[in-house]
KETOR-691502 format. One record per residue (C-alpha): x, z negated, y negated. Coordinates in Angstrom, 2 decimals, always signed. Example, Ala and Ser with C-alpha at 12.3 -4.5 7.8 and 13.67 -1.06 7.14 Angstrom:
BEGIN
+---------+---------+---------+
|      c1 |      c3 |      c2 |
+---------+---------+---------+
|  +12.30 |   -7.80 |   +4.50 |
|  +13.67 |   -7.14 |   +1.06 |
+---------+---------+---------+
END
This chain:
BEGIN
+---------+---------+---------+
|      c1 |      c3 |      c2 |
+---------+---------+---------+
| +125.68 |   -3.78 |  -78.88 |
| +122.53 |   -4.56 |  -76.40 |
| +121.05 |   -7.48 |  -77.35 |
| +122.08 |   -9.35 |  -74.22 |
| +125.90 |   -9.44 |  -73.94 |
| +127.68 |  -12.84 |  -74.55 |
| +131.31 |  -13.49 |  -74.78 |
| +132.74 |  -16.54 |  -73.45 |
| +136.03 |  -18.30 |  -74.69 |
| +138.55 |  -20.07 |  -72.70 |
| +141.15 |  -21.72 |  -74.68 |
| +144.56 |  -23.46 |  -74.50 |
| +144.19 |  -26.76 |  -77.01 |
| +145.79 |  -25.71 |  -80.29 |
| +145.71 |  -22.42 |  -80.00 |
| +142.92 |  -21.56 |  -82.47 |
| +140.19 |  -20.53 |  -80.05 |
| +137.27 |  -22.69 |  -82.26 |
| +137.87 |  -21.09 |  -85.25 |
| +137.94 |  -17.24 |  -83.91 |
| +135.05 |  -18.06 |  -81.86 |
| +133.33 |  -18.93 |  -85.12 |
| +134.64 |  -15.73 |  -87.22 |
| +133.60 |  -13.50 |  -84.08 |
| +130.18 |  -14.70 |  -84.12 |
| +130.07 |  -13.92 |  -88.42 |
| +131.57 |  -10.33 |  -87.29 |
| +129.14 |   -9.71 |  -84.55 |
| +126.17 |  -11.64 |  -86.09 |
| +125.48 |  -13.47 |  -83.35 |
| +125.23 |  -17.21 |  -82.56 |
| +128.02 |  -19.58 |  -81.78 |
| +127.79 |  -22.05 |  -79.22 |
| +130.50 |  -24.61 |  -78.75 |
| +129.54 |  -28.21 |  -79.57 |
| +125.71 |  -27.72 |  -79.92 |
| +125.86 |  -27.49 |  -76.29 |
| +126.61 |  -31.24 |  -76.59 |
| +123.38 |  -31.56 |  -78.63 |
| +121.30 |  -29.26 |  -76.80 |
| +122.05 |  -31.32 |  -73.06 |
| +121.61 |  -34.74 |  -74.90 |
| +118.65 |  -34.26 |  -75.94 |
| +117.50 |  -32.15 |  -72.64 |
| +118.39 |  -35.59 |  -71.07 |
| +117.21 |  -38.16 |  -73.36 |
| +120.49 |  -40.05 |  -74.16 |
| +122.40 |  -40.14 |  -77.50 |
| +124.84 |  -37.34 |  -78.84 |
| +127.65 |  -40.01 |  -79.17 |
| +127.26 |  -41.04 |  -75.56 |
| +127.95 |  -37.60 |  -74.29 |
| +131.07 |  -36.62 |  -76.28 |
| +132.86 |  -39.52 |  -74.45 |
| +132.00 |  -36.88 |  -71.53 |
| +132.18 |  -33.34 |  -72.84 |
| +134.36 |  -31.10 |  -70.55 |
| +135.33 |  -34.03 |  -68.71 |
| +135.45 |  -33.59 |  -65.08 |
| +134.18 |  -37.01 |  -62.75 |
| +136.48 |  -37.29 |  -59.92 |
| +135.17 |  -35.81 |  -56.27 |
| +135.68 |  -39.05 |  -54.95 |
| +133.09 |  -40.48 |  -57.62 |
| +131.05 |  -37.25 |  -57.48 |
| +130.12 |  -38.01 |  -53.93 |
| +130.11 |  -41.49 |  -53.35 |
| +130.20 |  -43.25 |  -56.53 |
| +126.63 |  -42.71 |  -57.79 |
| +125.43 |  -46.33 |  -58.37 |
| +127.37 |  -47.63 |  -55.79 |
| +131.12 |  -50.19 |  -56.87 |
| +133.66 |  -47.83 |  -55.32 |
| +136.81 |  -50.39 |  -55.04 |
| +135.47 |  -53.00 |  -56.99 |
| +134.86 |  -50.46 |  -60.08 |
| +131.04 |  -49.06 |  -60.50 |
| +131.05 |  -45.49 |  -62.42 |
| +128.86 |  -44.93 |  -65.04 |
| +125.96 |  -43.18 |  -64.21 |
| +122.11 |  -42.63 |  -64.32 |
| +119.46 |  -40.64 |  -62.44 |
| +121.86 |  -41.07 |  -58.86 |
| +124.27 |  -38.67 |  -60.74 |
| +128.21 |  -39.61 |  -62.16 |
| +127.46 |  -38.91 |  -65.72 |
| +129.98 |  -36.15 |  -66.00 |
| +128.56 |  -34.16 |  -63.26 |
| +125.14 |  -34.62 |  -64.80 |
| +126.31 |  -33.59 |  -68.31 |
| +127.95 |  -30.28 |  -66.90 |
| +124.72 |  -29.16 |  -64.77 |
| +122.68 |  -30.11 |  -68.09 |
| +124.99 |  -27.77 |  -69.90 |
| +124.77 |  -24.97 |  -67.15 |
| +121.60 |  -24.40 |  -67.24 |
| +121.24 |  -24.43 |  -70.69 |
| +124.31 |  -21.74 |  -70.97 |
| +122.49 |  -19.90 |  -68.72 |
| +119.05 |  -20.28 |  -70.64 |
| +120.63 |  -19.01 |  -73.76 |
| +122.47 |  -16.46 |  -72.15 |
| +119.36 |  -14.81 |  -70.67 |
| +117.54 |  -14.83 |  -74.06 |
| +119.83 |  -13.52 |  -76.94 |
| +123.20 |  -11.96 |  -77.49 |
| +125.89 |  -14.66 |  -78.33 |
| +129.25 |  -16.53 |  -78.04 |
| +129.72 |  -19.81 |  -75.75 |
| +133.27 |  -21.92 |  -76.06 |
| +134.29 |  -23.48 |  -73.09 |
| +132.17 |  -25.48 |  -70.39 |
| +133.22 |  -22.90 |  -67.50 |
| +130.96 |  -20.69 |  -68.95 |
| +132.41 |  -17.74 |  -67.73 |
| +132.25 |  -18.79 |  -64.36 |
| +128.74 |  -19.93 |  -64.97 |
| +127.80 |  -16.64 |  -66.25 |
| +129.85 |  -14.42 |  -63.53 |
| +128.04 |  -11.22 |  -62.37 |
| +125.95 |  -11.06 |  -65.76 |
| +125.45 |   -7.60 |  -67.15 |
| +127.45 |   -7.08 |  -70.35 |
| +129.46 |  -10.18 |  -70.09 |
| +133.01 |  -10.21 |  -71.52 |
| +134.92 |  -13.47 |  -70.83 |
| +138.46 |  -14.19 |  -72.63 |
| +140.81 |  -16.49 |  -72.62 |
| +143.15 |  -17.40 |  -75.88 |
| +146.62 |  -18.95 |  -75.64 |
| +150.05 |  -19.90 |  -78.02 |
| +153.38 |  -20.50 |  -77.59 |
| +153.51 |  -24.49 |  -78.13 |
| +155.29 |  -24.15 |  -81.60 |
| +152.26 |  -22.48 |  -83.05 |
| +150.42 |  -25.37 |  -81.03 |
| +152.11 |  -28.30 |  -82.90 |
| +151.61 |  -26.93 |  -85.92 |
| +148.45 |  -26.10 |  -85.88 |
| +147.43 |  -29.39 |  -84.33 |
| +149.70 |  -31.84 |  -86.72 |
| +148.33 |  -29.88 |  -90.01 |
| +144.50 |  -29.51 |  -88.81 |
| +143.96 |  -32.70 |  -86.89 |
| +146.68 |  -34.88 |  -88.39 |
| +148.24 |  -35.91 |  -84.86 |
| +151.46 |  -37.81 |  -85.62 |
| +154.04 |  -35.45 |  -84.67 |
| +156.14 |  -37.52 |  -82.73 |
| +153.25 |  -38.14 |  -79.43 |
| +152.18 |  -34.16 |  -80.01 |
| +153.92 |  -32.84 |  -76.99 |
| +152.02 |  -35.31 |  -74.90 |
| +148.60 |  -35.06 |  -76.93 |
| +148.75 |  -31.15 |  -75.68 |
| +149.20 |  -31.29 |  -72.52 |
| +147.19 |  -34.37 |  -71.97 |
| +144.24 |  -31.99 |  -73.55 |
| +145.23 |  -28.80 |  -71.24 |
| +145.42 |  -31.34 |  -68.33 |
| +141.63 |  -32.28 |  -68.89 |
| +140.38 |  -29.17 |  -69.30 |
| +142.33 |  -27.29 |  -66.12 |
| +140.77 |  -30.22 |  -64.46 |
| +137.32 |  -29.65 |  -65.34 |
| +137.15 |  -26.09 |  -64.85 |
| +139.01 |  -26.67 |  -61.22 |
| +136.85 |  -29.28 |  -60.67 |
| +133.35 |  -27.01 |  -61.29 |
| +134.56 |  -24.07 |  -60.24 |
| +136.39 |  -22.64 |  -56.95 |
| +139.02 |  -20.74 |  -59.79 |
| +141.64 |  -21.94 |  -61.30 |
| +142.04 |  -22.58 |  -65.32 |
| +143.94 |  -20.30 |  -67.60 |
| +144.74 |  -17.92 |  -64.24 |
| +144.55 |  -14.46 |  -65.75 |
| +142.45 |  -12.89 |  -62.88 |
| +139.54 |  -14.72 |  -64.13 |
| +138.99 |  -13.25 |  -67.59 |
| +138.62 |   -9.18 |  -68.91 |
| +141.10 |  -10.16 |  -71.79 |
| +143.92 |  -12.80 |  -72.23 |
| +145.00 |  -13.24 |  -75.62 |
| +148.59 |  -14.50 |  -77.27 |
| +147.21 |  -16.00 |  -80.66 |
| +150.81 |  -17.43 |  -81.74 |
| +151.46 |  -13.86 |  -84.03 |
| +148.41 |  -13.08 |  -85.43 |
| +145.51 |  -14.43 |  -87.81 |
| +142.70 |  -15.56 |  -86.62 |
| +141.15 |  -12.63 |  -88.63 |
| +143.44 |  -10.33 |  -86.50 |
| +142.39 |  -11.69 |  -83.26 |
| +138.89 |  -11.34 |  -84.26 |
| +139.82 |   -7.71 |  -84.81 |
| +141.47 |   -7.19 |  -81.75 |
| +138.50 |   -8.44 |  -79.91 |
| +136.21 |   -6.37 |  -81.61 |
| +138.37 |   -3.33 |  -80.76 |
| +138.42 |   -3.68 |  -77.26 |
| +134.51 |   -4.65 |  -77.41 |
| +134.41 |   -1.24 |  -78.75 |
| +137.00 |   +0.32 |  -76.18 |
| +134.78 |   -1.47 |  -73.38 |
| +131.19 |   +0.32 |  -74.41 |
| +129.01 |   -2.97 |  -72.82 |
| +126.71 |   -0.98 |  -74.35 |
| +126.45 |   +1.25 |  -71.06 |
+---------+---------+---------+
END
């Protein structure tokens, strides 16, 4: 493949998408960026690692965006530095380093609207993965421990948040699937299979051209 495409990953929560990002980029032997981006903007920025998880693919509200800076908003100050709401500072961090990476080296980025970040690029193939909610559960009690009786909420409290970032950064709409070259059902197959799959189509696709 030419040494710039990148692949970016959208992902329903439970559905996997981590762990086949992570087997793609052993497959394609290229690097993986999902959390690092965390790193990578925290210490772009100056402030702790911890500090910006709280944050991570969080959106700030619009309201906030505009007028809360360092100003009380009804009696409740957001949390911010450098006359930006912390969020919105995290995710421009993270843009520019997603688009940094993306213009130096071939590789795979999780998340973080990075395929709308990224959209016009030569040789970029964005995809979105998602599960029937059974495979969800399962996945999510087994791997994360989440008590099984609050899992239907934990899910969709952790879709909510991240349909609300990307609608919040972007002018598309999360999960929609007009917005990605291929849309994935992970619920029947490995996540070796997937990886497969996506390497079939990469093939199908030529980016090489």
């Amino acid at each position: 493949m030419k040494n710039q495409f990148v692949i970016t990953i959208a992902r329903q929560y439970g559905c996997g998408g981590r762990t086949i990002g992570q087997l793609l980029s052993e497959k394609l032997n290229v690097d993986y960026f999902d959390n690092d981006l965390i790193r990578l903007a925290a210490e772009k920025n100056g402030v702790s690692v911890d500090f910006y998880k709280e944050f991570d693919e969080k959106a700030s509200s619009k309201f906030a965006s505009i007028f809360g800076l360092s100003t009380p908003v009804g009696g409740y100050c957001m949390p911010t530095y450098n006359d930006l709401v912390i969020n919105d500072r995290l995710y421009y961090t993270q843009s520019n380093i997603i688009k940094e990476i993306a213009e130096h080296k071939p590789c795979i980025i999780v998340g973080r609207c990075a395929d709308y970040i990224l959209e016009g690029k030569e040789n970029l193939v964005t995809i979105f993965l998602q599960a029937d909610i059974e495979t969800r559960r399962d996945r999510i009690v087994n791997k994360y421990g989440v008590d099984d009786k609050n899992i239907n909420k934990y899910i969709a409290k952790a879709d909510k948040r991240r349909s609300q970032y990307y609608n919040t950064y972007t002018d598309k709409v999360w999960g929609a699937i007009g917005n990605y070259d291929l849309v994935l059902n992970t619920s029947k197959m490995a996540a070796d299979d997937v990886v497969e799959v996506i390497c079939e189509y990469l093939n199908r696709i030529d980016i090489n051209k």
